[in-house]
PAFIVEX-360476 format. One record per residue: x, y, z of N, C-alpha, C in turn. Coordinates in steps of 0.1 Angstrom, whole numbers, padded with zeros to 4 digits, always signed. Layout:
! PAFIVEX-360476
XYZXYZXYZ;...
This chain:
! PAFIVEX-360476
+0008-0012+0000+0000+0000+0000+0009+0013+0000;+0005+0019-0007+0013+0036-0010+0009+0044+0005;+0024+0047+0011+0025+0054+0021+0018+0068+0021;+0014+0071+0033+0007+0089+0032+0014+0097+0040;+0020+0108+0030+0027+0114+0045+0021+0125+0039;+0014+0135+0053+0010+0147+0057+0019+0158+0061;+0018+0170+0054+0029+0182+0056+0015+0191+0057;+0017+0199+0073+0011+0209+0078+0017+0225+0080;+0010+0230+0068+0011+0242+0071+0024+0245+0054;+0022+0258+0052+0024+0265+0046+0036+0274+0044;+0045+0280+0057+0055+0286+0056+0067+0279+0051;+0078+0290+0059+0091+0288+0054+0087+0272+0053;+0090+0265+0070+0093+0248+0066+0088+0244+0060;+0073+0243+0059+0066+0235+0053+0066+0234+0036;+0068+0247+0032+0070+0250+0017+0080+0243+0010;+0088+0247+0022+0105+0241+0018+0106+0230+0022;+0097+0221+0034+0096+0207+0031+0094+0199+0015;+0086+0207+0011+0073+0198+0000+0084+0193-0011;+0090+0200-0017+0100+0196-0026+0108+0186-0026;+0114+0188-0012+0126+0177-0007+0118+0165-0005;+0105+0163+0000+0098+0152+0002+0095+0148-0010;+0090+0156-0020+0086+0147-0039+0101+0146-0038;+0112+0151-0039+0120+0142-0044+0124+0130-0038;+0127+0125-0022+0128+0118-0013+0122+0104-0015;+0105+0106-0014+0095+0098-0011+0088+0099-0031;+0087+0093-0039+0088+0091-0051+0076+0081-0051;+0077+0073-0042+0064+0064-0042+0051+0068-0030;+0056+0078-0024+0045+0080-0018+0036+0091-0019;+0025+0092-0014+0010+0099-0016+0014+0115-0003;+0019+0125-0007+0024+0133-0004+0004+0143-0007;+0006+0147+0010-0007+0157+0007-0007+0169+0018;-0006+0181+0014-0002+0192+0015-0015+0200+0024;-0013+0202+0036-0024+0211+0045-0019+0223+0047;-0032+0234+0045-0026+0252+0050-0038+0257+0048;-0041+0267+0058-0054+0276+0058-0053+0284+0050;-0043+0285+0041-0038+0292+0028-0034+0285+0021;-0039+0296+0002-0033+0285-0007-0021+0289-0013;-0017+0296-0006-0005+0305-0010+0007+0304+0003;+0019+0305+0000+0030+0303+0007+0037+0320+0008;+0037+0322+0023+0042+0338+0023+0053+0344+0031;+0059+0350+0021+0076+0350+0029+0071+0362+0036;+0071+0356+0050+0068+0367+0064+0078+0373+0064;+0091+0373+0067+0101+0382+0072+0102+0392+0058;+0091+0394+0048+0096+0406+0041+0076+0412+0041;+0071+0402+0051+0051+0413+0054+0053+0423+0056;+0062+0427+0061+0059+0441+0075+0061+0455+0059;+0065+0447+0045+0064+0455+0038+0056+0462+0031;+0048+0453+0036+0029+0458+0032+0024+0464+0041;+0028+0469+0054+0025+0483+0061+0025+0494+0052;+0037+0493+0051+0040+0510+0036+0032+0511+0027;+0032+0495+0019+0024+0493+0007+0018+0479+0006;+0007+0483+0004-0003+0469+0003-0003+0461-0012;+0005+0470-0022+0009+0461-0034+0018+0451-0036;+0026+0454-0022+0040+0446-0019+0030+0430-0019;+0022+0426-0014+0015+0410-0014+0016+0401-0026;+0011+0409-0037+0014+0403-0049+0025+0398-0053;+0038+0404-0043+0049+0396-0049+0054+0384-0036;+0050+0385-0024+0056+0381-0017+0047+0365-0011;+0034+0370-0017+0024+0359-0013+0023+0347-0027;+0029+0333-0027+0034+0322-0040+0026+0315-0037;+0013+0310-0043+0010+0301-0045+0017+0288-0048;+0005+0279-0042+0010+0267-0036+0012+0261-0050;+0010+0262-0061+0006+0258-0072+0023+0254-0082;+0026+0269-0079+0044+0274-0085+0051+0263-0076;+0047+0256-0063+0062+0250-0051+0056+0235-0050;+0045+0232-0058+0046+0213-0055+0042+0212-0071;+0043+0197-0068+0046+0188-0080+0029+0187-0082;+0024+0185-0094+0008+0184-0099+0005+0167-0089;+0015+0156-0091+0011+0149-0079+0009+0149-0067;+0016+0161-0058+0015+0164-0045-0002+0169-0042;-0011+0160-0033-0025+0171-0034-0023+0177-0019;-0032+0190-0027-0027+0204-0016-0046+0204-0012;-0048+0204-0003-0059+0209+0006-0059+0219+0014;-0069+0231+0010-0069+0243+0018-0081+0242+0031;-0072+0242+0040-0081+0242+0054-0075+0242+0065;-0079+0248+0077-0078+0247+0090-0072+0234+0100;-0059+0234+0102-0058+0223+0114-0066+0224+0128;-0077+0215+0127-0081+0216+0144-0075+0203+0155;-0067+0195+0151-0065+0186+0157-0053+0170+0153;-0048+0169+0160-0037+0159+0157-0043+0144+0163;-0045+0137+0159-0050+0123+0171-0039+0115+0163;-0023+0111+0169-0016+0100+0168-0015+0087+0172;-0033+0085+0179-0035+0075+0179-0042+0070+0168;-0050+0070+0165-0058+0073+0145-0049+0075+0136;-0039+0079+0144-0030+0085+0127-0038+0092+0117;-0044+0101+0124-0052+0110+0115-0049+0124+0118;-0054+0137+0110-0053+0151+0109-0069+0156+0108;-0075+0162+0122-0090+0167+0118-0088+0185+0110;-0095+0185+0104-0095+0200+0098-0106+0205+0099;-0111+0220+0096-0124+0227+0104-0136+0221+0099;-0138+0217+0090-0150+0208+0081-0153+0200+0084;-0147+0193+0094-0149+0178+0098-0141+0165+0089;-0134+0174+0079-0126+0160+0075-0115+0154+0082;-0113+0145+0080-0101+0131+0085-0094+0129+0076;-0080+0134+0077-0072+0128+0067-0058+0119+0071;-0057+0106+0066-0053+0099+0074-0036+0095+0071;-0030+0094+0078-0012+0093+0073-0004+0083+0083;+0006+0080+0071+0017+0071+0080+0026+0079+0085;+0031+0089+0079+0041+0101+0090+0033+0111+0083;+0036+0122+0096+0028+0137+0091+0041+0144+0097;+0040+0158+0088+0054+0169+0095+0043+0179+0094;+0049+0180+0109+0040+0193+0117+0052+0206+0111;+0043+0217+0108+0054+0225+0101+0040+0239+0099;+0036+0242+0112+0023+0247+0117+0025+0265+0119;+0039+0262+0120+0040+0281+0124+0036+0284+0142;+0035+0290+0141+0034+0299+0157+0019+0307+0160;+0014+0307+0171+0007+0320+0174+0018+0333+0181;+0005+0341+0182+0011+0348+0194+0009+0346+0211;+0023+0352+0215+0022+0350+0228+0015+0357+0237;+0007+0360+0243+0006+0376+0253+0012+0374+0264;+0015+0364+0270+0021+0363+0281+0010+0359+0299;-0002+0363+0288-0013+0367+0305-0015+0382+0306;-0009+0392+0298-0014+0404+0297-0023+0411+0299;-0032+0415+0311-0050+0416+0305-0048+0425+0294;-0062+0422+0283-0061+0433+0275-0053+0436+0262;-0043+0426+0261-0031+0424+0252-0039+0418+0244;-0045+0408+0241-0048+0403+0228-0063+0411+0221;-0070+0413+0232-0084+0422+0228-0077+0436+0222;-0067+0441+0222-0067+0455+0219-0050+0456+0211;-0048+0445+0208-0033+0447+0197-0034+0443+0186;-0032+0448+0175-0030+0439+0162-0016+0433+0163;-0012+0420+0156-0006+0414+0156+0000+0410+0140;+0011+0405+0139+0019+0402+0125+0018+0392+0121;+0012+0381+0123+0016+0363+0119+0015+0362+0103;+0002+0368+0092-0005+0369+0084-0001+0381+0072;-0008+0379+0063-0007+0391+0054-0017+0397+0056;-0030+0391+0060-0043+0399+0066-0035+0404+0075;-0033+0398+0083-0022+0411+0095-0019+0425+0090;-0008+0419+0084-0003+0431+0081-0008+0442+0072;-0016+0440+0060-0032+0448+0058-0036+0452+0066;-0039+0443+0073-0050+0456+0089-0038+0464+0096;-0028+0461+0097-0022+0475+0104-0018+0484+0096;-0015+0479+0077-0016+0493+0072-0032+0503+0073;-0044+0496+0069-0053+0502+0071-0055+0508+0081;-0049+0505+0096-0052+0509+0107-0041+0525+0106;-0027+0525+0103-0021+0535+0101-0029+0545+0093;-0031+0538+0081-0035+0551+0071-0048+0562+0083;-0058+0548+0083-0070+0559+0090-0067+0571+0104;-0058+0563+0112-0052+0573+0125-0044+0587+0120;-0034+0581+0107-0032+0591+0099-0043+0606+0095;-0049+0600+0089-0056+0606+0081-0065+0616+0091;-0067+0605+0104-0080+0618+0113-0069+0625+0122;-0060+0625+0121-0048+0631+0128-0041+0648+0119;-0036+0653+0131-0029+0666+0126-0015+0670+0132;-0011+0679+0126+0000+0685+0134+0001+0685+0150;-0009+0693+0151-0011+0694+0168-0014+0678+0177;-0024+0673+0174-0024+0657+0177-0019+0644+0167;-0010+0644+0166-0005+0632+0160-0006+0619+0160;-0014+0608+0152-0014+0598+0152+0000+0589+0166;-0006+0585+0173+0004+0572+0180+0002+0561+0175;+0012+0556+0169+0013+0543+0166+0022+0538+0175;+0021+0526+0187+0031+0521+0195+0031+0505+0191;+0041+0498+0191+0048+0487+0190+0055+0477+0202;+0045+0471+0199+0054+0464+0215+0061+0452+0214;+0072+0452+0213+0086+0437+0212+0095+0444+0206;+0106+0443+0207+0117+0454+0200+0125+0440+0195;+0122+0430+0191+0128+0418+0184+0128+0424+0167;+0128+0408+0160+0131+0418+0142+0119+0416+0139;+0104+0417+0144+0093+0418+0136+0088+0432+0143;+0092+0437+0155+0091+0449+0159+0095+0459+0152;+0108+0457+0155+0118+0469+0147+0112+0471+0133;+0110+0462+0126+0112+0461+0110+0098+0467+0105;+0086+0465+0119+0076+0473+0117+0073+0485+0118;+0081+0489+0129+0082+0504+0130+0091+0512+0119;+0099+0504+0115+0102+0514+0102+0095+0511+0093;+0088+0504+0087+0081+0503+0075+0066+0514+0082;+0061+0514+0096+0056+0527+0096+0065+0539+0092;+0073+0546+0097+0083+0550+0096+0080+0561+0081;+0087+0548+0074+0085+0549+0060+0073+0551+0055;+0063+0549+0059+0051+0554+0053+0045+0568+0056;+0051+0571+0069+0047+0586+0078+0054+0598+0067;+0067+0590+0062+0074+0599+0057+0074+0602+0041;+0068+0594+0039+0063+0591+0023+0050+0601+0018;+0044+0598+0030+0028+0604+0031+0028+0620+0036;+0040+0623+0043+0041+0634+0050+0028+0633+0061;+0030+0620+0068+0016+0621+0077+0016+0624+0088;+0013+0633+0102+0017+0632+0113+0010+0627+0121;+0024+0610+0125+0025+0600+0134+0040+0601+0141;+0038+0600+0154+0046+0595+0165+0045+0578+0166;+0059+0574+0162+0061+0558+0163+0069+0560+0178;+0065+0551+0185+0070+0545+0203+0067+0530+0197;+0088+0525+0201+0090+0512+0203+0091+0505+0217;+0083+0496+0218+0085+0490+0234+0091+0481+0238;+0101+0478+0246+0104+0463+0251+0104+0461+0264;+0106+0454+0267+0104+0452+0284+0117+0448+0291;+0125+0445+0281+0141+0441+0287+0148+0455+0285;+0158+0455+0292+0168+0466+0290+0171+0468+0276;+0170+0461+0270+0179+0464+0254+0170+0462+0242;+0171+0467+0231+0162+0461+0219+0170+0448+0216;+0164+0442+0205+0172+0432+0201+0177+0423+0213;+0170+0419+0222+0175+0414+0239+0183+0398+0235;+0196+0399+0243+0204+0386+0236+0215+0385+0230;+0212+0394+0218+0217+0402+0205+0232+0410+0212;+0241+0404+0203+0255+0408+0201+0254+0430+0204;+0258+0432+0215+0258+0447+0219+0260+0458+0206;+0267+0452+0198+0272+0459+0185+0261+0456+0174;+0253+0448+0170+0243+0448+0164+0231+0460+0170;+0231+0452+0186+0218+0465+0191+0221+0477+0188;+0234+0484+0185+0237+0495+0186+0233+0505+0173;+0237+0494+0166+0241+0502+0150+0219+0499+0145;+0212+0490+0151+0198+0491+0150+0194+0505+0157;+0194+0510+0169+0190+0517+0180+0193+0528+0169;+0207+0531+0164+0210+0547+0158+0199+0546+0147;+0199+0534+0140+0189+0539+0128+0175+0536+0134;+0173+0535+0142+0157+0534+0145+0158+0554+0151;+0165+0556+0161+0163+0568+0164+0170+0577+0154;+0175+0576+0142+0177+0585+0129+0161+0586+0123;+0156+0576+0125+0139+0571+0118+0131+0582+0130;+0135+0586+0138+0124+0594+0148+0117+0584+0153;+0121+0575+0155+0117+0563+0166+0118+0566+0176;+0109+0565+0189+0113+0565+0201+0109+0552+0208;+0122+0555+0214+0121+0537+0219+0120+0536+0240;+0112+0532+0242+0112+0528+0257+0116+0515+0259;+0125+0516+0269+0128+0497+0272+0126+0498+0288;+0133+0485+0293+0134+0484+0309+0121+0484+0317;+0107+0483+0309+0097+0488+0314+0084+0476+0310;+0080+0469+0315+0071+0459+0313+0056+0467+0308;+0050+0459+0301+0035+0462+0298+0027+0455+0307;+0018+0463+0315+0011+0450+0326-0003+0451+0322;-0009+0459+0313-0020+0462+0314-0025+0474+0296;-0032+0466+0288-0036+0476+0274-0053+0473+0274;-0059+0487+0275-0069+0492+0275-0077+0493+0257;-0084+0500+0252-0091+0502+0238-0080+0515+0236;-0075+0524+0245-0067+0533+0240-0057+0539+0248;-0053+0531+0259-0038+0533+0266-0031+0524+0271;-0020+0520+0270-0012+0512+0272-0003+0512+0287;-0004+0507+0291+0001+0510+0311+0020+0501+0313;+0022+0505+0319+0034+0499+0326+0039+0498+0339;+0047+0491+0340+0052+0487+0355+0056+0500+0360;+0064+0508+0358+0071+0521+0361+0064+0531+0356;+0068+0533+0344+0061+0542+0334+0048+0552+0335;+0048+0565+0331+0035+0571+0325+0029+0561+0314;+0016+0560+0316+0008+0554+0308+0011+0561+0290;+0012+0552+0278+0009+0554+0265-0003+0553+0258;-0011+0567+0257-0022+0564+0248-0013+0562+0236;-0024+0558+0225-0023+0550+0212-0033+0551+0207;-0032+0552+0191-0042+0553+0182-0039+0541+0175;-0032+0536+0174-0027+0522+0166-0014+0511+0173;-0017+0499+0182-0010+0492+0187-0008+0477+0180;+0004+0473+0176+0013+0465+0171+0015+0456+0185;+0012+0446+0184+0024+0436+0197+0028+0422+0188;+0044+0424+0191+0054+0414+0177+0059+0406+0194;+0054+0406+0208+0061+0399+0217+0068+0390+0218;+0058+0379+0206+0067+0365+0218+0056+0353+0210;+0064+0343+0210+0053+0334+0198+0053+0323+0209;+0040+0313+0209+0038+0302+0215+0029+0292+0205;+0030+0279+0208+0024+0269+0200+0007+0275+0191;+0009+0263+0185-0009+0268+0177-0014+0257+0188;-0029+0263+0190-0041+0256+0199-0045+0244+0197;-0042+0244+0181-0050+0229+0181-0037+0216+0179;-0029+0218+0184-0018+0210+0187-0020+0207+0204;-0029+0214+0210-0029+0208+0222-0030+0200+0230;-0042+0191+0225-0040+0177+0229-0034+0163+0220;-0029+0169+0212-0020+0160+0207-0010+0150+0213;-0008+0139+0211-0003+0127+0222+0009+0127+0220;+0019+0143+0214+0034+0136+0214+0036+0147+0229;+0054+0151+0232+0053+0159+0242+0056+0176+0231;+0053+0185+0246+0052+0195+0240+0056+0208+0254;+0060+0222+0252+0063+0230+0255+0056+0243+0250;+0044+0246+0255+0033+0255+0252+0033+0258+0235;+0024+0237+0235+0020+0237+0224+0029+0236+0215;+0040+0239+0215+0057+0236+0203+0059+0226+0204;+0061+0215+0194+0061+0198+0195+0075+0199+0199;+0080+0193+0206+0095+0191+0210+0098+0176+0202;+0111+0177+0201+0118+0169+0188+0128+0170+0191;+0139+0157+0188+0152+0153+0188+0162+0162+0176;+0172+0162+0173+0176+0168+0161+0176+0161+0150;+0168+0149+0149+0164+0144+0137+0153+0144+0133;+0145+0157+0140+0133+0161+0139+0116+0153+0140;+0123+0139+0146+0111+0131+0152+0111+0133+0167;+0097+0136+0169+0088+0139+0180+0087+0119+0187;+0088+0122+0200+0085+0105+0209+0077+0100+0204;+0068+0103+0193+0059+0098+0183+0069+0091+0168;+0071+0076+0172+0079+0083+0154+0074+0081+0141;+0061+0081+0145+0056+0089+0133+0052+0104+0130;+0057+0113+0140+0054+0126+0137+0065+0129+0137;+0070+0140+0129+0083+0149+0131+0074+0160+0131;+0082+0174+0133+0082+0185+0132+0097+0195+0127;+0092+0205+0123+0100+0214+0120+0094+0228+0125;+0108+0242+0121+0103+0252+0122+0094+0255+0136;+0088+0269+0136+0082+0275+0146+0072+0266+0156;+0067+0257+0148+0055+0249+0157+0067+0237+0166;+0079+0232+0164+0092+0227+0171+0098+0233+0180;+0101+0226+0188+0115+0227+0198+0127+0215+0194;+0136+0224+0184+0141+0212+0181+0158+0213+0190;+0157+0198+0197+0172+0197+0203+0182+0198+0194;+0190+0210+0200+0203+0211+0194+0217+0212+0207;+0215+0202+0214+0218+0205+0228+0220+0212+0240;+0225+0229+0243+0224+0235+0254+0212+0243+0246;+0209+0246+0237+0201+0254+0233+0194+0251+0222;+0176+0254+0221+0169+0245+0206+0173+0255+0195;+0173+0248+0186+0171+0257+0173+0160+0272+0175;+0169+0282+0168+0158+0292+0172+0150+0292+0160;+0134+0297+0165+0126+0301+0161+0124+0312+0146;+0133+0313+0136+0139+0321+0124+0137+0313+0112;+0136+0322+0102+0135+0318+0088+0142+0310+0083;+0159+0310+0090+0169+0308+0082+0170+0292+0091;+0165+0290+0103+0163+0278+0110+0152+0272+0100;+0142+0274+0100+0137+0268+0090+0137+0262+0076;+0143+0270+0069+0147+0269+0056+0161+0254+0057;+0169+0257+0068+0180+0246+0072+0172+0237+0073;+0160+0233+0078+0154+0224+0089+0150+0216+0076;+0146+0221+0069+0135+0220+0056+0141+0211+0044;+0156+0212+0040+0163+0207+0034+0168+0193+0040;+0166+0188+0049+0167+0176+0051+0158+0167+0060;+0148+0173+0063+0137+0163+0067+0132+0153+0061;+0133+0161+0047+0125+0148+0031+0134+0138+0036;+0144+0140+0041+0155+0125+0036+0153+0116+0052;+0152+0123+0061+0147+0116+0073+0134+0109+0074;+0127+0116+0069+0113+0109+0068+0110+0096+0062;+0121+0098+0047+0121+0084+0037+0131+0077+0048;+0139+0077+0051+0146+0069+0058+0139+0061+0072;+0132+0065+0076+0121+0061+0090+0112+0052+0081;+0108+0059+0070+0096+0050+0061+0107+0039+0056;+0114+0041+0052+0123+0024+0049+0131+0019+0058;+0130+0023+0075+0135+0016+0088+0151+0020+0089;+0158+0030+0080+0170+0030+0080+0176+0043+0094;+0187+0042+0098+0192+0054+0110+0186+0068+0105;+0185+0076+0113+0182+0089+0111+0193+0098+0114;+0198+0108+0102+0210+0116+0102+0203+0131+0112;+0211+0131+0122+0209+0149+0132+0213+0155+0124;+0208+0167+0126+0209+0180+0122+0215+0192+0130;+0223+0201+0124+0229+0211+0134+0227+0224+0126;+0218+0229+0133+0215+0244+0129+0232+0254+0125;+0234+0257+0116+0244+0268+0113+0239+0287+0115;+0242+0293+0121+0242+0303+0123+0250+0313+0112;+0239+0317+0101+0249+0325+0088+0245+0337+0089;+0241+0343+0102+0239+0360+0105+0229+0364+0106;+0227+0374+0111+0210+0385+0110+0212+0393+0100;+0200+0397+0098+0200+0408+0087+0185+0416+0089;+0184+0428+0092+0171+0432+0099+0172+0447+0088;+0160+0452+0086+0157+0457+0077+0149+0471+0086;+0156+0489+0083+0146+0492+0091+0141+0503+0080;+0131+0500+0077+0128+0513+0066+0131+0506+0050;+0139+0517+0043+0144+0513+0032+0161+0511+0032;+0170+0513+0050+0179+0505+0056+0180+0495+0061;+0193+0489+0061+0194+0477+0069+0204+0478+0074;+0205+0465+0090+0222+0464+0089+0220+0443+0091;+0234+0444+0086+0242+0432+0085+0244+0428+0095;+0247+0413+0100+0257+0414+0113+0262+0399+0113;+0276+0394+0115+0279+0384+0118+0280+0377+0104;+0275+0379+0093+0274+0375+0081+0283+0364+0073;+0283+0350+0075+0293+0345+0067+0302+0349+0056;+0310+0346+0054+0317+0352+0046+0322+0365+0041;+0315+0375+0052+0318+0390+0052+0333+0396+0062;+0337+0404+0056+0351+0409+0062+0341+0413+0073;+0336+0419+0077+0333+0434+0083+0319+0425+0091;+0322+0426+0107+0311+0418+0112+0296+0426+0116;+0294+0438+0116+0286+0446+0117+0284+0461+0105;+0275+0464+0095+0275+0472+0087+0262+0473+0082;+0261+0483+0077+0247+0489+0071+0247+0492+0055;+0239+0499+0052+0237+0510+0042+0234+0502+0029;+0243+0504+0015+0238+0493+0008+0243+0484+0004;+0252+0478+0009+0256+0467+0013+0249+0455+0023;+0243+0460+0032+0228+0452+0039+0218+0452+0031;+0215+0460+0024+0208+0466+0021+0203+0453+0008;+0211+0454-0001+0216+0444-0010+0212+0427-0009;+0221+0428+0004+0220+0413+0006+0209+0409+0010;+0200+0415+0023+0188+0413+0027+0181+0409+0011;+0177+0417+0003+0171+0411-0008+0177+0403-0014;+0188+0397-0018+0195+0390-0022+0189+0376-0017;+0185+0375+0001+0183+0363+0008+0168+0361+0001;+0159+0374+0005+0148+0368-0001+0145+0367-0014;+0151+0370-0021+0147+0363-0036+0155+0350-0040;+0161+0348-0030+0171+0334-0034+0158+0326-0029;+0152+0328-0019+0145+0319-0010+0132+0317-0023;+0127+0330-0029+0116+0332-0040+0115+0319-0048;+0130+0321-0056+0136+0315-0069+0139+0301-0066;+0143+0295-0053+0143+0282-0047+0130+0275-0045;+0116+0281-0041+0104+0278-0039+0096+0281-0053;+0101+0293-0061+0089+0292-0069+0098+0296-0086;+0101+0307-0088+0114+0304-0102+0117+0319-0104;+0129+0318-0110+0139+0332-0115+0125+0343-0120;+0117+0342-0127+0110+0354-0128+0102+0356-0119;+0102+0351-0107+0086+0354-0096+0104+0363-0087;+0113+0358-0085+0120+0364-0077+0130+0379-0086;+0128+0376-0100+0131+0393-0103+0117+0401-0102;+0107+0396-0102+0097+0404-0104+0096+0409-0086;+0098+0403-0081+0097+0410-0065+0108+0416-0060;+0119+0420-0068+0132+0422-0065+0128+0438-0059;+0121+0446-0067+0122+0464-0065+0109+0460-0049;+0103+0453-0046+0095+0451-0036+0102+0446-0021;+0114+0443-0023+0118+0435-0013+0129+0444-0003;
């Protein structure tokens, strides 16, 4: 009987699973789940704040990245049962498999916030990021010199940053008057992050007329002010929260183990289930003192060699580990960037267009890899 293996979800991994699995698994019944029928390079959304035409290039159909054998079903994961060895979706269908790769993506986190999820827009989506340009433009628009649009942002990580300059960029485009406030709750932007990277971000966020608050927790967001542990209260006409990502819901009662909802996984990417693996954001994948982080560029690694683990479990043979390689940040603030740590670069920290460059360079390689040389020059002036 022709094996079924299930690939959940849509993003970086899962996109960049599908390939490696048609080539891998040749004899098996390969079938493709996402509440989209389109595959969307997130780390370049936040550029549909500025401009809502940027989607067209950045949102690929699932159509351009699998094989006409691979069947693709658009729907909702509500549920894992690996006892059934089945996948429920919001319709009530059952679809049933001998290995499935969880490759689900992330929600967001609030933390327990009151208030935080009822009154923030959030990034996961390209609907996302549509509603926060529509939400900019209108605060814009009923705004003036004397009262200015607030737009505040709360995570100063790279979906924070990259959002406040792509507001930024649109305030300044539009000649609109908005006050952008970046928030974090740790002492530093970028918290973690090499001192020399946060630095050379911080100058060009506050060259952008960014103002950034850190050191100060959010305990409390109302319909139009934002409270803190220390702090004078922030009203807001438009709130962003990029905090903190935790598992999707309907992985919850799923029978492998897990860490709020993130399937935890060995570095051969099977889950104590071995018929489930995982990859990417919906994973905790062991890389010994520390999991694989939660990034594009982890993903995309992750993604290139699961097809071969998976065929290898389906024909009983060892499973090859994986070790995440670390080839740099690259964060984008506006129509700047900077570099940092960058393989093969003399120069371990730099900006201008030289970042500038490469950043698109990554994402159209990633384009041209998932979908082909003209979908990645035609996004090239967008990216």
């Amino acid at each position: 009987m022709t094996e079924q293996v299930v690939v959940l979800g849509a993003g970086y991994a899962g996109a960049g699973a599908i390939p490696e699995l048609e080539n891998e698994l040749s004899d098996a019944q390969i079938t493709w789940i996402s509440d989209t029928d389109y595959h969307l390079v997130l780390h370049e959304s936040h550029r549909v704040i500025r401009d809502p035409s940027v989607r067209e290039h950045i949102a690929i159909p699932v159509e351009e990245i699998k094989s006409p054998s691979t069947r693709f079903i658009e729907g909702s994961v509500t549920g894992l049962d690996t006892d059934e060895r089945s996948v429920s979706l919001d319709d009530g269908t059952e679809i049933e498999y001998d290995y499935v790769l969880v490759a689900l993506g992330s929600d967001t986190a609030y933390y327990g916030i009151p208030g935080l999820s009822e009154h923030s827009l959030t990034l996961k989506s390209l609907d996302d990021a549509l509603e926060i340009h529509d939400a900019v433009k209108t605060a814009a628009r009923d705004a003036t010199r004397d009262e200015p649009a607030q737009v505040a942002i709360g995570g100063a990580g790279l979906s924070g940053i990259q959002s406040a300059g792509e507001v930024a960029e649109f305030r300044d485009k539009h000649n609109a008057p908005i006050e952008i406030t970046l928030i974090e709750a740790l002492p530093e932007i970028m918290p973690g992050q090499d001192p020399e990277l946060q630095g050379a971000v911080k100058k060009r966020l506050l060259d952008a007329e960014i103002e950034i608050l850190t050191d100060d927790p959010i305990t409390e967001a109302d319909e139009s002010t934002i409270h803190f542990d220390e702090g004078e209260p922030l009203e807001y006409d438009v709130f962003v929260w990029t905090g903190g990502i935790t598992g999707r819901e309907c992985l919850g009662n799923a029978n492998v183990e897990k860490e709020h909802n993130r399937v935890v996984c060995e570095s051969t990417f099977q889950t104590d289930d071995e018929r489930v693996f995982a990859i990417g954001d919906s994973a905790i994948i062991d890389q010994g003192e520390m999991p694989a982080p939660p990034t594009a560029q982890a993903a995309w690694q992750a993604a290139e060699h699961v097809g071969d683990n998976i065929a290898r479990a389906s024909e009983g043979r060892p499973l090859k580990t994986w070790t995440f390689t670390d080839k740099g940040t690259l964060i984008s603030i506006g129509d700047e960037a900077v570099a940092h740590n960058v393989q093969g670069m003399p120069i371990n920290t730099f900006g201008w267009i030289g970042a500038e460059t490469l950043k698109k360079t990554v994402a159209a390689r990633w384009i041209k890899d998932v979908s082909s040389v003209g979908r990645a020059k035609r996004a090239w002036p967008y990216l």
